[in-house]
C-alpha positions as a printed NumPy array, in Angstrom:
array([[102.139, -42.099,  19.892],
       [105.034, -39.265,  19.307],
       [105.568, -40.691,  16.212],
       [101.624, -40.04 ,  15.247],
       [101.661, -36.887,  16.811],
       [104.871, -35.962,  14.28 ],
       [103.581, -37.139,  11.191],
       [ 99.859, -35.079,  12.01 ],
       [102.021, -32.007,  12.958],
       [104.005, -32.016,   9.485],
       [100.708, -32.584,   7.315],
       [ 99.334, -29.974,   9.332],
       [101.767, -27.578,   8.932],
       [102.318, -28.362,   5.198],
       [ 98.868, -27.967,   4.291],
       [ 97.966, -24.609,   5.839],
       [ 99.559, -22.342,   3.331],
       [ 97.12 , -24.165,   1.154],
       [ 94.007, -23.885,   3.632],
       [ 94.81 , -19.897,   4.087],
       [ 95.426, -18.947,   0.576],
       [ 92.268, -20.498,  -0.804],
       [ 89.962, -18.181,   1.096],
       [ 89.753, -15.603,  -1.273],
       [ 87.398, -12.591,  -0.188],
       [ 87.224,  -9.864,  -2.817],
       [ 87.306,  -6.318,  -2.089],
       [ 84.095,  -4.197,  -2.331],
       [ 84.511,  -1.236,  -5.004],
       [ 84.33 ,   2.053,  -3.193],
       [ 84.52 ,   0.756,   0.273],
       [ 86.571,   3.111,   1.979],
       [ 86.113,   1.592,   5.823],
       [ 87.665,  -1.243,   7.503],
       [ 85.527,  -4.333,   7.652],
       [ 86.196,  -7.454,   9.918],
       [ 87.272,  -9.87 ,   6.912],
       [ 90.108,  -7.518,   5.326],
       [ 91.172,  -7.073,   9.066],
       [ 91.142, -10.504,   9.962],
       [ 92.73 , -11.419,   6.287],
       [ 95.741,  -8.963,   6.902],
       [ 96.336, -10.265,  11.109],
       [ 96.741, -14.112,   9.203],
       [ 98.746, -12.566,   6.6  ],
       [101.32 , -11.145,   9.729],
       [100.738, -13.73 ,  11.9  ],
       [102.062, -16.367,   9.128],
       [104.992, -14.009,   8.121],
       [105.833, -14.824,  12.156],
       [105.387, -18.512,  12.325],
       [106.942, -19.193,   8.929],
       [109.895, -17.088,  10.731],
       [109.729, -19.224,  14.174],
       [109.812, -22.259,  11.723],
       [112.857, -21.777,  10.287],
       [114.44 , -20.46 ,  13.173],
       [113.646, -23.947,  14.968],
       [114.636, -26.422,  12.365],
       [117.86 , -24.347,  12.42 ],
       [118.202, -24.769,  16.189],
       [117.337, -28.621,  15.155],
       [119.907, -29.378,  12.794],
       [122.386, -27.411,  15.221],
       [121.706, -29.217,  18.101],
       [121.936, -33.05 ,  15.408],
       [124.866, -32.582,  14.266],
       [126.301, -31.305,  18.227],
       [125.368, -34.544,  19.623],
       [127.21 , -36.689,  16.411]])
C-alpha cells in the first residue's frame, strides 16, 4: 500500500508543473483592474515557488538522514 501511495505521489508531483503551466489565460488589452483569474494565476505562481522550495529542502533532509543511518 505505501509503496502505491509513493509511486502516485511522485507522478503526481512530476506532472503538475505540466498541469499548471498549460492553463494559459491571456490578458485583456486595456484592463487596468484586478480580475479573479490573474489573481488566482499569480497566488499558484507563489504558492509553487514555496513547495518547489519545501521540496528540495526535504529530499535534502532525506538524503541527510540515508546516508546517517549507513
Amino acid at each position: 500500500m505505501n509503496k502505491k501511495l509513493i509511486i502516485f505521489s511522485t507522478i503526481t508531483l512530476l506532472l503538475l508543473p505540466l498541469v499548471i503551466f498549460a492553463i494559459i489565460i491571456p490578458a485583456q488589452p486595456g484592463q487596468g483592474a484586478i480580475n479573479i483569474l490573474s489573481l488566482i494565476n499569480n497566488l499558484l505562481q507563489v504558492l509553487w515557488w514555496i513547495f518547489l522550495g519545501i521540496i528540495v529542502a526535504m529530499s535534502i533532509w532525506a538524503g541527510i538522514l540515508v546516508v546517517k543511518i549507513n
